[in-house]
N, C-alpha and C positions, 0 to 999 in steps of 0.2 A: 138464450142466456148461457144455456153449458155449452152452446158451438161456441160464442164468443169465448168463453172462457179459455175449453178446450184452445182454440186457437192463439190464444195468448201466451197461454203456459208451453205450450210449441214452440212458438217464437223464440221464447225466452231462454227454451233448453238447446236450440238449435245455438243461439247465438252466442251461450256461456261454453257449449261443445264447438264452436269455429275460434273462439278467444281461446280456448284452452288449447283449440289444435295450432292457431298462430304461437301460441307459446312453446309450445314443445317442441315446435318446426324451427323457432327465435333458439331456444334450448339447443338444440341439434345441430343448427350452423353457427353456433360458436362453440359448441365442443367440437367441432371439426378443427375452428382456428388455433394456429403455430402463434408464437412469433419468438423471432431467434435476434436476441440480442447481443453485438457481441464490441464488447468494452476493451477497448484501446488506453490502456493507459497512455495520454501525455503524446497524442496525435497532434499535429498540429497543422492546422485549416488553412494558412501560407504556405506551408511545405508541399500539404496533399495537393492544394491547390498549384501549386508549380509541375507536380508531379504531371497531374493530370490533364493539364497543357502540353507537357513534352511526348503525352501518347503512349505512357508507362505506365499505367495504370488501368487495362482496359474492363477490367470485372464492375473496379467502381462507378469508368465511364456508364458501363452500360446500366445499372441501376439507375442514376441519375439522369442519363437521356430516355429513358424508357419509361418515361408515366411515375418518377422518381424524385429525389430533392437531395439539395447537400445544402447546408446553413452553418455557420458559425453559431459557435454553442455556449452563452452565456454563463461562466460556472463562476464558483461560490467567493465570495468574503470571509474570509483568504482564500487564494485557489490552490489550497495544498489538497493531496489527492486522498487521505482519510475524510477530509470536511468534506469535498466536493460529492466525493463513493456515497456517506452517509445522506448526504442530501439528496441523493440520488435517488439513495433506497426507500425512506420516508414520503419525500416528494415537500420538502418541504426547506423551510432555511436555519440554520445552525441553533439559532434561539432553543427549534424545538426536537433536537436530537443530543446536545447540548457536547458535542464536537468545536474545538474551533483552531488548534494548533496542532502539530505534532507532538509536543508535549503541553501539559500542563502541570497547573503545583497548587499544591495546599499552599492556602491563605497564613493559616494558622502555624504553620511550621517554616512554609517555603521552601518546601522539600519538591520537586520536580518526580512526574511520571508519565507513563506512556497515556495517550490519551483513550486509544482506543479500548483499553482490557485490564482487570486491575485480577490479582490474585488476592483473598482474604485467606490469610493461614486460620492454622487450629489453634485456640488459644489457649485450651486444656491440654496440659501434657502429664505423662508419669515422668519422670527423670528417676535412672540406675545410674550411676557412676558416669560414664561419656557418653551413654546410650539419654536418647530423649526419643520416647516415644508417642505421638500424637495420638491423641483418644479419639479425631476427628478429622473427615477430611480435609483437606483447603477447598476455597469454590473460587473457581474462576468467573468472573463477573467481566460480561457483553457493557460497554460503558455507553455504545450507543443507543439512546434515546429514540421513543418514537417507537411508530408500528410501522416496517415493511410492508411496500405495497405487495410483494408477493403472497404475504398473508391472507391479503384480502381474496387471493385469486384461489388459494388453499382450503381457506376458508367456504370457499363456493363448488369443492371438489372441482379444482382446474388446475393439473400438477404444475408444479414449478421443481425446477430443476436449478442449482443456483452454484456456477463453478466459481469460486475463491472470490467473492465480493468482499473487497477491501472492507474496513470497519465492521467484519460480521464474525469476527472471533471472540467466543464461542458461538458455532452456528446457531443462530436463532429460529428455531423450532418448538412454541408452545402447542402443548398437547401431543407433538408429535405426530402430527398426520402422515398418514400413507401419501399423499400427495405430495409432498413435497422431501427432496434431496437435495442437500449441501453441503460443499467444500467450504472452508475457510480459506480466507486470503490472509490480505493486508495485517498485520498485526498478531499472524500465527506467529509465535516464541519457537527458535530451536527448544533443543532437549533441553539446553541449560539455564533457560529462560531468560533468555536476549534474542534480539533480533537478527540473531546469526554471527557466530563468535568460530572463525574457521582456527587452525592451530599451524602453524609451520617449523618444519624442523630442519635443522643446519649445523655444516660442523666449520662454519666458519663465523664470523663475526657477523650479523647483517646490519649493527649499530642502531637496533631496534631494541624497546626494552621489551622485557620478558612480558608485558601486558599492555596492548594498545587497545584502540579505538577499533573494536570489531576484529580483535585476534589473541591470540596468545604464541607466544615466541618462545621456542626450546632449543637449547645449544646440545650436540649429541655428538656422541667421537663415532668413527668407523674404523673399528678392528679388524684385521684381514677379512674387508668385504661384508662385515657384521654389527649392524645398528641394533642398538636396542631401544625402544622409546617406550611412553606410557602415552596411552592416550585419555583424555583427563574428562569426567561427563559432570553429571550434576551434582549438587549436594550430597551426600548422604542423609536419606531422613530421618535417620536416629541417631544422627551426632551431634551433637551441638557447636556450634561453629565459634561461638564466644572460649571456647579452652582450646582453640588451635592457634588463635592468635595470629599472626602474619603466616604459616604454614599451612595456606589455604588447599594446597595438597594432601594434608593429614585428614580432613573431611568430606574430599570430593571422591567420589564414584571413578573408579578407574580401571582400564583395560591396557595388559604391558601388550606389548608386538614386537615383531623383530622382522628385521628389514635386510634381503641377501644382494649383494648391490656384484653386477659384473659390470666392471669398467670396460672392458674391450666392447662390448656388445651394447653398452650403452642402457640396460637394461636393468630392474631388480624383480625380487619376488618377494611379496608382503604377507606375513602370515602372522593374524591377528586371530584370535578365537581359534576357532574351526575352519577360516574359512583363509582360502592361498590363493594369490592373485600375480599375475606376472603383467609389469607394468615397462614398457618403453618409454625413455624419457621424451617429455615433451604430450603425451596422452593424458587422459582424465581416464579413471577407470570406470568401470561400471558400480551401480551402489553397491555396497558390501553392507551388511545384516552386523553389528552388533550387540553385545546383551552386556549389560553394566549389572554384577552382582549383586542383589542388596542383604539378600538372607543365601545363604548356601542351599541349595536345592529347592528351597521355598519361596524368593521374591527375585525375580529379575526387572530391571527397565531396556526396553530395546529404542534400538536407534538405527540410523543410517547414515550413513559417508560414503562420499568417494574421496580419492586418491588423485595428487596430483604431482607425475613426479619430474621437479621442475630438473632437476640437475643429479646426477650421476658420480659423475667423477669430472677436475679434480676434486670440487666439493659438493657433498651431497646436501640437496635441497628437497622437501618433501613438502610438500599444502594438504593437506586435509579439511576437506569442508566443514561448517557445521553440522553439529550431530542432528539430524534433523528426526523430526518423528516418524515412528516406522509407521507406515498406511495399516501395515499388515495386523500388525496389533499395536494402533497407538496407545501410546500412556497421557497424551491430553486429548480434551475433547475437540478436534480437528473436524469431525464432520456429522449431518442430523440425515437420517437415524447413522447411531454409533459404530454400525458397521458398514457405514457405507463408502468409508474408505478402502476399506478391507474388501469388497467390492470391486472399486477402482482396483486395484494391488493383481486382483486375479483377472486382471482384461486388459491391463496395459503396466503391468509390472510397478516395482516401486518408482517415484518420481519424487520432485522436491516439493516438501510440505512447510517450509518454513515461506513469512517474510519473506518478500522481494528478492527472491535468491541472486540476480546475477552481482557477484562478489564486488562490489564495486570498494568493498575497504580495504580489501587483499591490494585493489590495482593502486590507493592512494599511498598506502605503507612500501609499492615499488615490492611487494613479493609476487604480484603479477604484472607482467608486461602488456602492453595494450596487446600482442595478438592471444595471450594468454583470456586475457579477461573477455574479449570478444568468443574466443574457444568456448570459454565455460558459458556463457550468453547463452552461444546455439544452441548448445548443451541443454539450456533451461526451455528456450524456445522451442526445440524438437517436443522438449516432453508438453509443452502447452499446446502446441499443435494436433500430437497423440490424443489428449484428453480430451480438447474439440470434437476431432474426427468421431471418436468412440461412444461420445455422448449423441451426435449426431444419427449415431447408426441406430440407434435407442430411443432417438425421438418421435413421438407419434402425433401428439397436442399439446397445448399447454403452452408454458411458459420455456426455452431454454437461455440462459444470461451465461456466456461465459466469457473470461476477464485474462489479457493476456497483459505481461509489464515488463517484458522484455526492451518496448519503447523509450516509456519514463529513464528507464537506467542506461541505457542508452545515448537516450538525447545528454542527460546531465552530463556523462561522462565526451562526448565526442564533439561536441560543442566547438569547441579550442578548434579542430577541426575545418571548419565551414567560417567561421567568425574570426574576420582577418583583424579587428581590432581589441580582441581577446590577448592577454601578456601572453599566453600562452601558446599564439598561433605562428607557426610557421611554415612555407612553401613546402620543403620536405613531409611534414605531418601534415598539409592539406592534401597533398600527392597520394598518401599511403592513404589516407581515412577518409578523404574529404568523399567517399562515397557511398559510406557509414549508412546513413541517412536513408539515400534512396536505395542500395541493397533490401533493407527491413521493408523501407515501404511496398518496395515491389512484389516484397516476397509476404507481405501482406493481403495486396491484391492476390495473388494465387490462392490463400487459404479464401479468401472473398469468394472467389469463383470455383471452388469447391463448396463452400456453404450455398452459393447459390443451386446446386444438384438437388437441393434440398425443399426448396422456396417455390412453393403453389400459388394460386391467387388468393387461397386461405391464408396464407402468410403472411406474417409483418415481420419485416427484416430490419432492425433498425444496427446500426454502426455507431458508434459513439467513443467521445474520449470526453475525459475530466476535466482538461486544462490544455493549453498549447505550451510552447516553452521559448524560449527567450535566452542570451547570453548571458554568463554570469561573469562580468569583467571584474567589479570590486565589490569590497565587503567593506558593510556599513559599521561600525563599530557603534553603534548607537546609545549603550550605556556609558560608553567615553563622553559620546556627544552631550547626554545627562550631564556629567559629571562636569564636564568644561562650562556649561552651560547654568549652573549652580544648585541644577535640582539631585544629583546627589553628593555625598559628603562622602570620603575615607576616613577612616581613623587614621590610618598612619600614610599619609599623601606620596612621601620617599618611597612607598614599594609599592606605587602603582604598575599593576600589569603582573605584579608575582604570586597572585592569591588566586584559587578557584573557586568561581561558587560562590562572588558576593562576600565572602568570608574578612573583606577588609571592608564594609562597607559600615558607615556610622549610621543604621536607620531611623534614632531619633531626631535626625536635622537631615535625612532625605526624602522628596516627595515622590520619586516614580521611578519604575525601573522595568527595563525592557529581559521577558524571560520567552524563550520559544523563537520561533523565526519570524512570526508579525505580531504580535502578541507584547503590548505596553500598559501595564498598572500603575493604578495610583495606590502611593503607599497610604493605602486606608484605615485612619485611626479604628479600632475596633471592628475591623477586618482583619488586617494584615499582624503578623507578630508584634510588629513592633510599629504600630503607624504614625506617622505621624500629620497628616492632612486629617482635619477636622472635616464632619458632612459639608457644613456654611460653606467649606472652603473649595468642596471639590469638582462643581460646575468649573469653576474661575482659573484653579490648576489645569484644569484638562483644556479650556481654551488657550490657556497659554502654552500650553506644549504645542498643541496641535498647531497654531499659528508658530512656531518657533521652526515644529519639523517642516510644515511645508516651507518654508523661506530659506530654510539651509541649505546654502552653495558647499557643493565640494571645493576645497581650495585648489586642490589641484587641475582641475577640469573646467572651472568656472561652470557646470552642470548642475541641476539640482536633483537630487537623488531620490528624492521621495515626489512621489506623484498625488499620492491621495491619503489622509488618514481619516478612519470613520471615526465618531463616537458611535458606542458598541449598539446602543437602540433605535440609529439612526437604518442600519443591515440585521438586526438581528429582532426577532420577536418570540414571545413563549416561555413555559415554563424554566428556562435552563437557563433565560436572560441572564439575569444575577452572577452567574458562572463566566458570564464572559469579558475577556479581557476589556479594560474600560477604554482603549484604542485600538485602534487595528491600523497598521500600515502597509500603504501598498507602493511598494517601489517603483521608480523610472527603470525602461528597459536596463539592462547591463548592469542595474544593481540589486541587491538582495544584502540583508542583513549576513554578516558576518557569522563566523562558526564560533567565534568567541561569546559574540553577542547571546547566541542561541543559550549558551549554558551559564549567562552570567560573568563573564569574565568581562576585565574592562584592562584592554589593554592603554598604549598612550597615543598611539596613532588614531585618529575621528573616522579615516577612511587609508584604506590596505587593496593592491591590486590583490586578486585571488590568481593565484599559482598553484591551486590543484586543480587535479584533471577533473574535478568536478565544475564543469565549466560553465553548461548552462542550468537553468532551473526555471521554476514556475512561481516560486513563492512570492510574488512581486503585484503590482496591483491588478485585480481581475479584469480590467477590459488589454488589458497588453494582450492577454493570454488566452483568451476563449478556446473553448474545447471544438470537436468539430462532429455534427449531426449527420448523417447518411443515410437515408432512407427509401424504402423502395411504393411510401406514400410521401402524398404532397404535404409540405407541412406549410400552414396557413399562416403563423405568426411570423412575423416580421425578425423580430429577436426570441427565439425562443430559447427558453434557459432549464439546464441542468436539473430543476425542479420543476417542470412539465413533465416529465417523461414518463413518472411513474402514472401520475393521471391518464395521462395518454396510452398505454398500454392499458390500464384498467377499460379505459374506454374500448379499448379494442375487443374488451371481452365481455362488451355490454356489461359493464360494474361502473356504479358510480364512484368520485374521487374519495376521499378517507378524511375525517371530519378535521383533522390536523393538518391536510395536506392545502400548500399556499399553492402550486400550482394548478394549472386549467391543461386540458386537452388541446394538441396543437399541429394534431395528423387530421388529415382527411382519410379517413378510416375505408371510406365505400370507394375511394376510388382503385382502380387496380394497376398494378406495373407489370407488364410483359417483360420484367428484365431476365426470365426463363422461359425458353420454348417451350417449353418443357408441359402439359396440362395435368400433369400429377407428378406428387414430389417425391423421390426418390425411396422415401421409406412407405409409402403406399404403393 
């Protein structure tokens, strides 16, 4: 009886020590496993795909024909690239991140703001005479919803590493773990808290007014050879901006400079602060360190610019970038943990921290010229590249995502380009640019086949984009279309098209109104300010519209412009339901909601060819657009979509999916791609 025993209790410990040791060995080969993610803004799966027929592409061939996949990549309802990034990072659909436009707006006011990041000021102040002083800090508030799958993976001590993930400003790091590091992207504010507000100075007319759409405009004389300008930053925090009144100068934060311009030579020398720069016209300089005063010897704000100097003589022309946040000591919270920009800063020098930096509002104001704006592009794209390489050399396991959008600003703007029935195309400008396009993609593939130096058979390499992109021929004027259509009312009908902002609109006899770029409300009694659609009423309103927009011909095309419109609970589920627009519209190729439409304006035109160089876009219906998947496993599903992925990389790290997340796994995880000879990866 005690051999039996004896022998039992043997068994038992042997076999709880071979489970314990399969665990630890299970343990052991996935802390070995990489997987390097790397995000393409706004790639698109027609283009790559023509690409890599013509033999131009051979890094991504070789993933793909080597035990690999490439898939069209189902992305979000709307496929704008905050909604799609945050679906991305959750693993889930907008309901439960509660993202769903580039902008949105209180109900209660109809005030419009940025979607992704809200600032709450101090509310408690002292006030001395012009001085206001805050008792308390402002908190910047992360607006997206939902737990990051990389948490989960942090959560399990498996670092992630997370370069500028659109929709994750402020970085999202609770508890702060050692494991994980992150840049902000998509939605980082310059210094002045916009999404990049550059300044241009000129001594001649440029028949621009002194404040547009992403700039500010300074007129300046040149005295034998000597400018002097001001360069203009953020508020000041202890002024109060209600006693300046239209003298928006009297309370901003400001740094004078003076600018020594030689005509012969084509050249000036810029001396702002402490620091002196000699710049050739037609150059971008390198960043320059500013410090915006706030207390004399006690409070500074720092920042960064560069220099762009467009014209010399006879008239001088000068672009100065957004003040962007200095890495080195930022003054917002751009990255988790707080120094880890300041990190960056010391291994690959300052770079651009703001928002989607390449200038695309400089190029529509005409203060930069297409090889201008392609210049500052590279400019952005060199330092994305920089910060790949750098992180790469650093990477050992774990998680690395990093996010380049050099594309997206790209495609929008070059579009005209390639697209012979764009207003704006022509044989000359297809000559010059039309090879826009495959240039980036090509020079895509190279950084590809530099990551792949990298890629073990522990690795998973996945390539991805948000959305593809599409031509932007006309703008839908959609709240005209409302208005013509009898669902909204003016007060005064004679000055239609002269008001901004809805500001002529009658909302006690209007039912719905189009704000953001797919984004259509119903004016909901005891919702909205002023509503006037009763609950009974607003199934029956919303089928009538949606049956109105899809049926709407252009007149001039005999086309019809809208493809698809949701009701919001037919694509959306989860707590954040409620929040979302009570339509969603997704446009036919070549159209896209209007710029007018976007912020409320109703001009008299129903539909406007588009004449800016923003030519193409994505914001149109989501199957037009699919993003494009690339991997160096096979991926099993059929359509796999932009909310799989985070599952699927959890999976990769033996983690199960996240109790919120709607996607499933959709790699074949065990199988292996030989797309490197290579039997260990470059950092081992």
């Amino acid at each position: 009886m005690n051999f039996l025993r004896f022998t039992v209790i043997l068994i038992c410990f042997l076999s709880i020590r071979y489970a314990c040791a399969e665990q630890v060995f299970a343990q052991n080969q996935t802390a070995k496993r990489k997987c390097i993610v790397i995000g393409i803004d706004g790639m698109d799966p027609d283009l790559l795909s023509a690409y890599l027929k013509k033999g131009i592409m051979p890094n991504f061939a070789k993933i793909i024909e080597s035990g690999g996949d490439f898939k069209k990549l189902a992305t979000t309802v709307p496929p704008q690239s905050p909604v799609a990034w945050a679906s991305f990072s959750i693993g889930a659909n907008p309901g439960k991140h509660g993202i769903f436009d580039f902008i949105h707006r209180d109900p209660h006011t109809l005030v419009p703001y940025m979607s992704v990041a809200s600032t709450e000021s101090a509310h408690a102040e002292f006030k001395m005479g012009k001085w206001q002083a805050p008792l308390s800090d402002s908190r910047i508030l992360n607006l997206r919803g939902g737990t990051p799958f990389w948490h989960y993976l942090t959560d399990n001590k498996i670092p992630a590493t997370i370069m500028q993930m659109p929709a994750n400003y402020p970085p999202s790091c609770p508890g702060k773990p050692k494991s994980l590091k992150a840049l902000s992207g998509m939605g980082t504010p310059d210094l002045l808290g916009t999404q990049g507000t550059f300044s241009f100075y000129s001594s001649s007319d440029t028949g621009l007014k002194n404040t547009i759409g992403g700039g500010r405009v300074y007129r300046v004389d040149v005295e034998d050879g000597r400018v002097d300008a001001v360069l203009y930053g953020p508020p000041h925090p202890y002024k109060n901006p209600e006693k300046y009144g239209d003298d928006t100068a009297g309370y901003l934060l400001k740094i004078p400079f003076t600018v020594w311009t030689d005509e012969q030579n084509n050249v000036a020398r810029i001396d702002i602060g402490s620091e002196r720069i000699i710049l050739e016209t037609g150059r971008l300089s390198r960043w320059v360190p500013v410090s915006f005063t706030v207390i004399p010897y006690v409070q500074s704000v720092s920042g960064i610019v560069r220099f762009y100097l467009k014209e010399c003589y006879p008239d001088f022309k000068l672009y100065v970038s957004p003040i962007n946040v200095d890495p080195e000591k930022p003054a917002l919270p751009i990255s988790c943990p707080a120094d880890f920009s300041n990190q960056l800063f010391k291994q690959v020098g300052y770079f651009y921290t703001q928002n989607m930096p390449p200038d695309t509002k400089a190029l529509e104001h005409g203060v930069f010229s297409d090889d201008e704006f392609l210049k500052q592009t590279n400019a952005v794209f060199d330092e994305e590249e920089k910060r790949l390489f750098n992180q790469l050399e650093r990477f050992n396991n774990g998680l690395l995502f990093h996010y380049f959008c050099v594309s997206d600003q790209l495609s929008h703007i070059f579009f005209r380009a390639i697209d012979k029935a764009h207003p704006l195309y022509t044989e000359e400008l297809a000559q010059k640019y039309g090879t826009v396009f495959e240039d980036f993609y090509t020079r895509f593939d190279k950084i590809i086949g530099t990551v792949m130096e990298y890629v073990d058979n522990d690795t998973l390499l996945i390539i991805m984009s948000d959305h593809g992109f599409a031509p932007m021929r006309y703008g839908v004027n959609v709240n005209t279309i409302l208005l013509n259509k009898g669902y909204i009312k003016l007060k005064k009908p004679d000055e239609q098209g002269q008001h901004e902002y809805f500001a002529n609109v009658d909302w006690d006899n209007s039912v719905a109104y189009n704000l953001g770029i797919n984004a259509l409300y119903i004016n909901l009694f005891g919702r909205e300010r002023q509503g006037a659609v009763f609950a009974e009423e607003y199934e029956q309103v919303r089928d009538r519209i949606r049956r109105m927009l899809l049926e709407y011909v252009d007149p001039r095309t005999g086309e019809k412009p809208v493809r698809k419109v949701y009701l919001r609970e037919e694509v959306y589920s989860g707590r954040y339901l409620e929040q979302a627009p009570d339509l969603i519209i997704g446009y036919e190729r070549g159209y896209r909601a209007s710029w007018d439409t976007v912020l409320g304006k109703i001009p008299k035109e129903e539909i406007e060819d588009n004449t800016s160089p923003w030519s193409g876009d994505h914001c149109i219906s989501d199957d037009v657009v699919p993003g494009i998947l690339v991997c160096n496993r096979r991926v099993i599903a059929d359509n796999p979509s932009i909310t799989d992925l985070a599952t699927s990389i959890l999976a990769f790290f033996g983690l199960p999916k996240g109790a919120q997340m709607d996607g499933e796994p959709i790699l074949d995880i065990n199988t292996r791609s030989f797309n490197n000879v290579q039997t260990e990866s470059k950092t081992e």
